[in-house]
C-alpha positions in Angstrom: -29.6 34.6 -5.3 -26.7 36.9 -6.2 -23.1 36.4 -4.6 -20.9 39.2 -4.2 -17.2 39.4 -5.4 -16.0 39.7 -1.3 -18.6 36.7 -0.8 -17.4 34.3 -2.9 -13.4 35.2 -1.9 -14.3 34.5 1.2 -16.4 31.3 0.8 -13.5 30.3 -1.5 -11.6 28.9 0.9 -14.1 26.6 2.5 -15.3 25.4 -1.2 -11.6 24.4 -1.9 -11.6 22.0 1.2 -14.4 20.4 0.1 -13.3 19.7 -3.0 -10.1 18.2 -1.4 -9.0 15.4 -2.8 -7.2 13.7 0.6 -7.8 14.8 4.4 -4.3 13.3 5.5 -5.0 13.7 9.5 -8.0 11.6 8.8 -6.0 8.8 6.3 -3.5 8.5 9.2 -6.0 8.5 12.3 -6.3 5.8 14.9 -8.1 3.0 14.0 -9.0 1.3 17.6 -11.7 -1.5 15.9 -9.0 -3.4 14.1 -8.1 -6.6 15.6 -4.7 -5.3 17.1 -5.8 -1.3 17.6 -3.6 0.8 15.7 -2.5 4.1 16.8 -2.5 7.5 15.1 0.6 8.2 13.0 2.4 11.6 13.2 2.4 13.0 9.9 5.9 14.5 10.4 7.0 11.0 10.4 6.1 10.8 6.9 7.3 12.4 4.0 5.2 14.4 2.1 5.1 12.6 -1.3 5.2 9.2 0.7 1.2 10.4 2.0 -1.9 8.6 0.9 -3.3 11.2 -1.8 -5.4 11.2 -4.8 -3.9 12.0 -7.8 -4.1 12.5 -11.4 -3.1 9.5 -13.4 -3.1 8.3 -17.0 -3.0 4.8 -17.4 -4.5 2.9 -20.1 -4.9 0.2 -17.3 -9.1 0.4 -16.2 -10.0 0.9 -13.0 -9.5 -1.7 -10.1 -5.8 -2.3 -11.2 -2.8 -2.0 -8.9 0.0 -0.9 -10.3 3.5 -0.6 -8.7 6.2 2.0 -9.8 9.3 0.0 -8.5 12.0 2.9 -9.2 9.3 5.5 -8.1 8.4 4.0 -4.7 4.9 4.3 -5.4 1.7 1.9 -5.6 -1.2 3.2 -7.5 -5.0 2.3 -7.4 -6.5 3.1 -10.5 -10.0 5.0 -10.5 -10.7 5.4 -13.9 -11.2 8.7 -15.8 -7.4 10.0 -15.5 -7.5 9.3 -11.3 -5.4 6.9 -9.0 -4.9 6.8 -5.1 -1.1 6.8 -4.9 0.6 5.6 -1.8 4.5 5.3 -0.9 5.6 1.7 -0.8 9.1 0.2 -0.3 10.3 -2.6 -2.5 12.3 -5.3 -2.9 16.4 -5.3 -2.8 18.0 -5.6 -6.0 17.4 -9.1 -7.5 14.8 -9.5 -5.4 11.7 -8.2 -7.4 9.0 -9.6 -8.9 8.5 -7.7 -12.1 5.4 -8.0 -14.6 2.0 -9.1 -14.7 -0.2 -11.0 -11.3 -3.4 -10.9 -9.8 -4.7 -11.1 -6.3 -5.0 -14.6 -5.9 -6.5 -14.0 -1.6 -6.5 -11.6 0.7 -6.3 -11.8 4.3 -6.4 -9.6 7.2 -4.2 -9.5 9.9 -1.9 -12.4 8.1 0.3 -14.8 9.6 3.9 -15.7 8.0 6.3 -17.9 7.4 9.5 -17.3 5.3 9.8 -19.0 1.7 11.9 -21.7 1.7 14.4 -19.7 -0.7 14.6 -16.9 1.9 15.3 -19.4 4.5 18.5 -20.7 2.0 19.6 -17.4 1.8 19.8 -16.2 5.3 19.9 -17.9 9.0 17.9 -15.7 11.2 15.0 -16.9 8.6 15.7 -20.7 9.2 14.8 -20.1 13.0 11.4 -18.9 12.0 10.2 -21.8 9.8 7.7 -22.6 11.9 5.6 -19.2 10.8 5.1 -16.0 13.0 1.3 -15.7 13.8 -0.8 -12.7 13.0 -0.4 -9.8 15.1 2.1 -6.2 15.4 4.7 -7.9 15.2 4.4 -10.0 11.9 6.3 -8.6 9.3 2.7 -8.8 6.7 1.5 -6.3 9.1 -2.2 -5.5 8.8 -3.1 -6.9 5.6 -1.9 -8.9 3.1 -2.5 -9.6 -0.7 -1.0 -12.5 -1.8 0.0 -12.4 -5.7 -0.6 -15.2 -8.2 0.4 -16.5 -11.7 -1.6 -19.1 -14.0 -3.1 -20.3 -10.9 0.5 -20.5 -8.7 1.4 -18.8 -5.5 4.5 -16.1 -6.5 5.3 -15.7 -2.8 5.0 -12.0 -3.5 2.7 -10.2 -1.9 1.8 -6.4 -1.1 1.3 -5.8 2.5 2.1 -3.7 5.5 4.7 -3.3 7.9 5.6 -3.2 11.5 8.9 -1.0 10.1 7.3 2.0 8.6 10.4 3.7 8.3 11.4 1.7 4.9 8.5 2.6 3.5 10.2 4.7 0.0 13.3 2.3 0.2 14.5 -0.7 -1.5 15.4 -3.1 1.7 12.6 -5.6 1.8 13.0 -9.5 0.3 11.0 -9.1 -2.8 7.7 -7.9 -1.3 5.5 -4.4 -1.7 5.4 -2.8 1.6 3.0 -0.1 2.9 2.3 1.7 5.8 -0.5 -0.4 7.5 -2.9 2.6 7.4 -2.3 2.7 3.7 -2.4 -1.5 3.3 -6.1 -1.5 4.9 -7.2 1.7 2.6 -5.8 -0.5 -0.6 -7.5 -4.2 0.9 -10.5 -2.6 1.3 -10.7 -1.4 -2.3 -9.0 -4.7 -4.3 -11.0 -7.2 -5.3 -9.5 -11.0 -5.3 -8.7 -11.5 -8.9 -7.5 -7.3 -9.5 -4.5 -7.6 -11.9 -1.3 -6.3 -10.8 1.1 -4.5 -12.7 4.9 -4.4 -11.2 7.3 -2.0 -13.1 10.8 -2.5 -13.0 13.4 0.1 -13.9 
């Protein structure tokens, strides 16, 4: 079956959307069967380049490996075959930062929390709050978390999500990854306990 030239331009269109890499309406819609429902999020609330998308992406690390971009502000899961879903993140302060190799020791949904005891040291308001903060839209882990291990020990880094989207793309939080919650359930549901993780520092 032949196609004419004013066929296929018009077709064109329709072909390139299925071929769409991302649909970000649908990466950012309502998700009412989580534990604690979370609403849509108004993509004009979030920057462009900050978006769930999948990109291209040379690595020589293989698939299943998370790697985070520190100066960049970005987290990517690597595909394989020169692809990665890249999401925004925000990082840790200066001094703050894990930097190197981990692996996902667990994972857990809908986390609770309580402040290391160094963060506690540093800072008051984290002293009141020893007693942990339970799971929920208010918990700082947000959605998900993945906690990140060394040789079989606890870092106290993790990469989770956040009831403050807006720091997502800054450098604010106390040593954690942060993402969007959307974003954090996309990545859980793709790591595997035991993924490596690769932190870059500038």
């Amino acid at each position: 079956m032949s196609i004419s030239r004013r066929g296929f331009l018009v077709g064109l269109p329709l072909m390139l959307a299925g071929c769409a890499s991302t649909v970000p309406e649908a990466n950012y819609a309502a998700l009412p069967n989580e534990e604690f429902p979370l609403k849509a999020v108004a993509l004009d609330r979030i920057k462009p380049e900050l978006r769930r998308q999948e990109v291209a992406y040379e690595t020589a690390h293989p698939a299943g490996t998370v790697v985070v971009d520190t100066p960049a502000r970005r987290a990517y899961y690597v595909l394989g075959e020169g692809r990665a879903i890249r999401y925004g993140v925000g990082v840790g302060r200066a001094g703050l930062a894990l930097a190197g190799n981990a692996y996902v020791g667990r994972k857990a949904e809908w986390p609770s929390w309580t402040p290391t005891l160094n963060m506690q040291r540093r800072e008051a308001r984290y002293r009141k709050l020893a007693g942990g903060v339970p799971g929920g839209p208010n918990n700082p882990l947000g959605a998900r978390a993945m906690y990140l291990y060394r040789n079989g020990n606890d870092t106290h880094f993790r990469i989770h999500g956040t009831n403050q989207p807006e720091s997502i793309g800054l450098a604010m939080s106390s040593g954690c990854i942060r993402m969007m919650n959307h974003d954090v359930i996309d990545l859980y549901e793709r790591v595997k306990v035991g993924a490596r993780v690769v932190v870059i520092q500038a």
